[in-house]
C-alpha positions in Angstrom: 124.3 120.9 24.3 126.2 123.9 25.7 125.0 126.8 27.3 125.1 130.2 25.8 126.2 131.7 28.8 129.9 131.3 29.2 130.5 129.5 32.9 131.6 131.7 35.7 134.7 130.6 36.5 135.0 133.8 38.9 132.6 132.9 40.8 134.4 129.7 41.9 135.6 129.5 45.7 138.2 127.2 47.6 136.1 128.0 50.8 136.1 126.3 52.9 139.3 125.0 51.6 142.5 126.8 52.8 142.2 130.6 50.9 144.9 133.4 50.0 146.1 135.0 46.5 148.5 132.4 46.0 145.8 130.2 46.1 142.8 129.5 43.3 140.0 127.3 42.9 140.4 127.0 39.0 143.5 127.6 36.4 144.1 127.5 32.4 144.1 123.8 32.9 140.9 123.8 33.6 139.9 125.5 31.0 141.9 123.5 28.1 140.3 120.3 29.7 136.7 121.9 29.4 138.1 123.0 25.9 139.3 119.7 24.8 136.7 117.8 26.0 133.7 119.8 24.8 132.6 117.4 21.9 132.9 114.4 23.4 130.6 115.4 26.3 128.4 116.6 24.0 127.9 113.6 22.8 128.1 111.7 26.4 125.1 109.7 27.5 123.7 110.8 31.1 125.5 110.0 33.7 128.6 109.3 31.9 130.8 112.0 32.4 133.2 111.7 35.6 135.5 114.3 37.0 138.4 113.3 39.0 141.0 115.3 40.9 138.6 118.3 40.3 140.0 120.3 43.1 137.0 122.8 43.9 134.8 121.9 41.1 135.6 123.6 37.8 135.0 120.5 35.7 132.1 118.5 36.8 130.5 122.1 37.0 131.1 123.5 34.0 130.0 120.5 32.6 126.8 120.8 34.4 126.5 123.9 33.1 127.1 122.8 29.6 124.0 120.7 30.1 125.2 117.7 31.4 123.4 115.6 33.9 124.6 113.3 37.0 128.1 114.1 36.5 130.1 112.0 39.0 133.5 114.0 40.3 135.8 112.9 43.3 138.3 115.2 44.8 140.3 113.2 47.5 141.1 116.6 50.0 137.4 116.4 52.2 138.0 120.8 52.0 137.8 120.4 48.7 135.0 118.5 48.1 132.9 120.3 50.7 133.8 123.1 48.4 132.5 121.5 45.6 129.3 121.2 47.5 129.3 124.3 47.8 130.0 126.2 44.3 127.3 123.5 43.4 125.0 125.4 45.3 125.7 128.8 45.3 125.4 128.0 41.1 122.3 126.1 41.2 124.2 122.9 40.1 123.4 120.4 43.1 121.0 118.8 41.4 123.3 117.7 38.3 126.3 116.6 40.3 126.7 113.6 42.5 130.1 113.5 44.7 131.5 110.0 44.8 134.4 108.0 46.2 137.1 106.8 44.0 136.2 103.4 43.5 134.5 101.5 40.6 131.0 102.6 41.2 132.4 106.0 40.7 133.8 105.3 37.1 131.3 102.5 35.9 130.8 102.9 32.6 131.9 106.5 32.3 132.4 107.1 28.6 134.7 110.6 29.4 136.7 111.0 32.4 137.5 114.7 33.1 140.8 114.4 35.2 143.3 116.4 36.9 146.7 114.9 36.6 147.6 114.2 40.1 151.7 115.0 40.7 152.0 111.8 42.2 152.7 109.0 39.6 151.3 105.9 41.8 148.1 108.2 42.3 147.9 108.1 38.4 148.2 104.3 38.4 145.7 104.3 40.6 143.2 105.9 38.8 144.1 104.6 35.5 143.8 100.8 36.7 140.3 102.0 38.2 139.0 103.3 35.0 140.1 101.1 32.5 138.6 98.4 35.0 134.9 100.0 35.1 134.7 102.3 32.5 132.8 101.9 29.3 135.5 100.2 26.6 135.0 103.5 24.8 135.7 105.7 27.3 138.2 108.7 26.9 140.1 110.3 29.5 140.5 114.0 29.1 143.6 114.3 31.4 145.4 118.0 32.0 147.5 119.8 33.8 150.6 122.8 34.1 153.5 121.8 32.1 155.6 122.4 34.9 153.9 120.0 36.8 153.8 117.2 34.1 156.4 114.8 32.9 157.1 112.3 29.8 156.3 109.6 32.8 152.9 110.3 33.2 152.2 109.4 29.1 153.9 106.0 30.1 152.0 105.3 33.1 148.6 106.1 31.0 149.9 103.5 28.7 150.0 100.8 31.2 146.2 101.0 31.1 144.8 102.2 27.9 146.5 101.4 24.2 146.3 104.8 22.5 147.6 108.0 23.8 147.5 111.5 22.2 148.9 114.8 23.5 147.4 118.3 22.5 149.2 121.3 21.8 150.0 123.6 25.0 148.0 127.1 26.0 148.8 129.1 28.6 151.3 126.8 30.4 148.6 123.7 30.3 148.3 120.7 28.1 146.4 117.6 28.1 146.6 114.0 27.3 144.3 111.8 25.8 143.9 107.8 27.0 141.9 105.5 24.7 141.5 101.8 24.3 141.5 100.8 27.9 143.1 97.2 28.6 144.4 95.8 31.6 142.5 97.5 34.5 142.2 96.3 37.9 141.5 97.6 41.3 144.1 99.6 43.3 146.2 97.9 46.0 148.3 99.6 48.7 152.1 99.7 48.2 153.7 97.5 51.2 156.9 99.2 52.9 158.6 98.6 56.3 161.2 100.3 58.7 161.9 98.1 61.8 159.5 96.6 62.6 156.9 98.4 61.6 154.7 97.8 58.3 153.4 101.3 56.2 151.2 100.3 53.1 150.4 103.5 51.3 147.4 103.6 48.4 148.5 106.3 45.2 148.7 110.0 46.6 149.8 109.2 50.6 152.4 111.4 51.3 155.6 109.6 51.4 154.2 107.1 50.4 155.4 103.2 52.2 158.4 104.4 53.6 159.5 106.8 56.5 159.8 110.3 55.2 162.5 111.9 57.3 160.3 114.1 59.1 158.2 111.6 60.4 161.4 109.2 61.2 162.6 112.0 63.2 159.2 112.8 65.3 158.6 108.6 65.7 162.6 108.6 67.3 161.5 111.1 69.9 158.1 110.5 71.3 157.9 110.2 74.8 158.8 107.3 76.6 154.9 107.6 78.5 153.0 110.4 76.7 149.4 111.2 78.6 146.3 109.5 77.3 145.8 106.6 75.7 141.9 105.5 76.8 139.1 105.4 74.5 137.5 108.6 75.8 141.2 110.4 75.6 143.2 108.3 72.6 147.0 109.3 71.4 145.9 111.5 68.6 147.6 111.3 65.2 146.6 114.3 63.4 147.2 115.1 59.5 148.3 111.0 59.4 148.7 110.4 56.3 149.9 107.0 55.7 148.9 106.3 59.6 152.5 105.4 60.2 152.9 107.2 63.6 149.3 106.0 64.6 150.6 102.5 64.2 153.6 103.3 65.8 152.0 104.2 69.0 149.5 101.7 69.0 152.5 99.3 69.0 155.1 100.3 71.3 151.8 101.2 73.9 150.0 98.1 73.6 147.1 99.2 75.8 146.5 102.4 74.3 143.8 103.7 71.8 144.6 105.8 69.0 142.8 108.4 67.0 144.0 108.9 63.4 142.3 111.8 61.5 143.2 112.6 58.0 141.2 115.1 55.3 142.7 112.8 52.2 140.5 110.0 51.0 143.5 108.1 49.6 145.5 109.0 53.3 143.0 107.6 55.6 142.7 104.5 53.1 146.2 103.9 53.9 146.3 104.7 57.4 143.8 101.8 57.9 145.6 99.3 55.5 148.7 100.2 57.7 147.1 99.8 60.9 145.8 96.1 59.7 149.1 95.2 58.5 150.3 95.9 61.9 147.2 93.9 63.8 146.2 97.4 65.7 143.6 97.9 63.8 141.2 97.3 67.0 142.6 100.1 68.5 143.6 102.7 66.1 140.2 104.7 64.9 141.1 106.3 61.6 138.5 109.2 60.4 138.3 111.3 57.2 137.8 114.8 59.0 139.3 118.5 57.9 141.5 119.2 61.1 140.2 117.5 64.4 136.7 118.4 63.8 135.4 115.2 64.8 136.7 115.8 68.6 135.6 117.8 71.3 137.4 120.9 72.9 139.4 120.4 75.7 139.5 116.4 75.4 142.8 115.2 74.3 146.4 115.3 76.4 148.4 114.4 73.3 148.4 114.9 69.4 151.3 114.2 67.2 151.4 116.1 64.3 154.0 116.6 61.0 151.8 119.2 59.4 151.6 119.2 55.4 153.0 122.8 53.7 151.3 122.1 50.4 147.4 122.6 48.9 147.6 121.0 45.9 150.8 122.3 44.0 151.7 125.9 45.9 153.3 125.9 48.5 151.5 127.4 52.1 151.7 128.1 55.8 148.3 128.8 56.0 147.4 124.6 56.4 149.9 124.7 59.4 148.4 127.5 61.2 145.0 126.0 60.8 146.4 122.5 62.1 148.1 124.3 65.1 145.1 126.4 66.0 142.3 122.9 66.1 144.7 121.3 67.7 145.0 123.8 70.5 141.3 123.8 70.4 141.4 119.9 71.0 144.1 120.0 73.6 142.8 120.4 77.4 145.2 122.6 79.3 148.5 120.9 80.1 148.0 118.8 77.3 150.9 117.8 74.8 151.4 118.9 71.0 154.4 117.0 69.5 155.3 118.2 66.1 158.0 117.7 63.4 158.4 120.7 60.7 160.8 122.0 58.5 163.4 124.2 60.5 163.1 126.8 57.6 159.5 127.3 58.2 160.5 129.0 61.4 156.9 127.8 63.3 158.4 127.9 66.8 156.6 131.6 67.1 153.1 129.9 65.7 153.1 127.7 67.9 154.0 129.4 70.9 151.4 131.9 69.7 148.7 129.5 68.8 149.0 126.3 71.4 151.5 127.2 74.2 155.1 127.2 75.8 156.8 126.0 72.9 160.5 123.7 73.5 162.7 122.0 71.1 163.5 118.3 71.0 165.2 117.5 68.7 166.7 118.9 65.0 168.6 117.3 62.2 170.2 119.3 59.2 166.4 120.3 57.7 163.7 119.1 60.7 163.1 120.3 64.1 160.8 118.2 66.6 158.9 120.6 69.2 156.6 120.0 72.4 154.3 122.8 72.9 152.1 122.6 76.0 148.5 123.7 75.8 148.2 126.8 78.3 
């Protein structure tokens, strides 16, 4: 049953998710999802509805507020689902939301799926194969996004996994698909990749995902030979690691070193640990689902690595780098060693300077720059 009050979207907040004007905690897609979706969860069992990719909360919430009970939603960025947790609170929600991982517990027999269409086709596969493994056979995903993020490709991955797909008509730049009849589920597996002679595995979503990307080839070429650290109470840090490929890397070429992966993506830290295994490090790489370095005391490491993401979801930002450069300046002791890879026209030399320490480059290709910046 819905609730006569209309729910307050407004009162939604990314916190403590990166925040500016650019950036919001719910869109139109949103709202055609809710829209589109409203009869089937009406008639939803409880505990049946699931909300995935739900960035700060807009769906499970609303449909919370629409009277549904233990709604399940998953939201891979750990900022945004402590903001979930959060907007759950400050609407009186908590107690009709349960925040899960994405795995089949989290989609078992779900008979509608409220989803987010990820940009990332193999993070759609993922999720697909998931559902149409667990969910109830007549589930329905309720999937949505901005045109301009959404291609004929994602209709044809959906089919892979569920026989009947229909499309709705588009309002205010948004549109949503609809997967029935699911067939042919099964349980997501890391992609396997390799440059040299290291392995990369990469689960749907990892940046990059099993391969190099150029940035990270450049910053892995110009390490240091003997970089400080490397004991269990002051590991090689690789922070923001995505797939964990530069966390491997130094495990390997120091074999007696420890190293500390951090990671806020759920889908990135699944990875870094599949890569680290595939690599037979895993012993002494420590991978951690954390927002920045949060995890780590102040003044305790002598080196981080770090190629620092520029996107929160689909806009583009500087605000995640400045966050990155300030924790990891919190984490540094003095004299220790920031090694960072960034886009030359992001123009971060300044940042870093400001926010870590004396800032040098070394090295820069036609569209990277690597830079040491030494903790004051």
């Amino acid at each position: 049953m819905s609730s006569p009050t209309p729910f307050p979207f407004d009162r939604l907040s990314r916190r403590p998710d990166v925040e500016g004007p650019d950036l919001v905690a719910s869109d139109a897609a949103d709202r055609l999802i809710l829209d589109e979706s409203a009869g089937l969860r009406a008639d939803a069992p409880t505990g049946s509805i699931v909300a995935i990719g739900d960035t700060h909360g807009a769906l499970a919430l609303a449909a919370a507020h629409d009277g549904a009970r233990d709604v399940r939603v998953h939201q891979d960025a750990l900022a945004g689902e402590r903001a979930i947790s959060r907007n759950a609170e400050e609407l009186g929600l908590s107690d009709r939301i349960r925040v899960v991982g994405l795995d089949a517990d989290a989609v078992s027999d779900a008979r509608v799926v409220l989803l987010r269409l990820p940009r990332a086709l193999d993070a759609l596969r993922d999720v697909a194969a998931l559902v149409a493994a667990h969910a109830s056979p007549d589930v329905v995903v309720v999937a949505g996004g901005r045109l301009k993020h959404m291609t004929l490709a994602m209709n044809d991955v959906l089919g892979e996994h569920f026989g009947r797909i229909d499309v709705s008509h588009a309002r205010q730049k948004s549109r949503v698909l609809f997967a029935r009849d699911p067939r042919a589920g099964h349980e997501p597996a890391p992609a396997a990749g390799r440059e040299g002679d290291l392995e990369i595995r990469a689960f749907g979503g990892a940046f990059a995902g099993a391969r190099l990307d150029n940035g990270t080839r450049l910053l892995i070429a110009h390490l240091p030979e003997d970089p400080a650290g490397g004991s269990p109470e002051d590991p090689l840090i690789d922070m923001a690691c995505g797939t964990g490929a530069v966390a491997a890397h130094l495990a390997t070429r120091h074999p007696a070193a420890y190293v500390y992966a951090s990671d806020q993506s759920a889908a990135a830290v699944a990875s870094a640990r599949a890569t680290a295994a595939a690599n037979g490090v895993e012993g002494r790489v420590e991978v951690a689902r954390d927002d920045l370095l949060a995890g780590r005391p102040a003044a305790s490491a002598s080196f981080i690595a770090l190629n620092p993401p520029f996107h929160s979801g689909a806009a583009l930002t500087e605000r995640l780098a400045f966050r990155l450069f300030a924790d990891a300046a919190r984490v540094l002791r003095p004299g220790g060693e920031l090694w960072c890879v960034w886009n030359s026209g992001m123009r971060y030399r300044g940042d870093l300077e400001r926010l870590v320490g004396p800032t040098r480059q070394v090295a820069r290709d036609a569209k990277f720059t690597v830079t040491v910046s030494t903790r004051r």
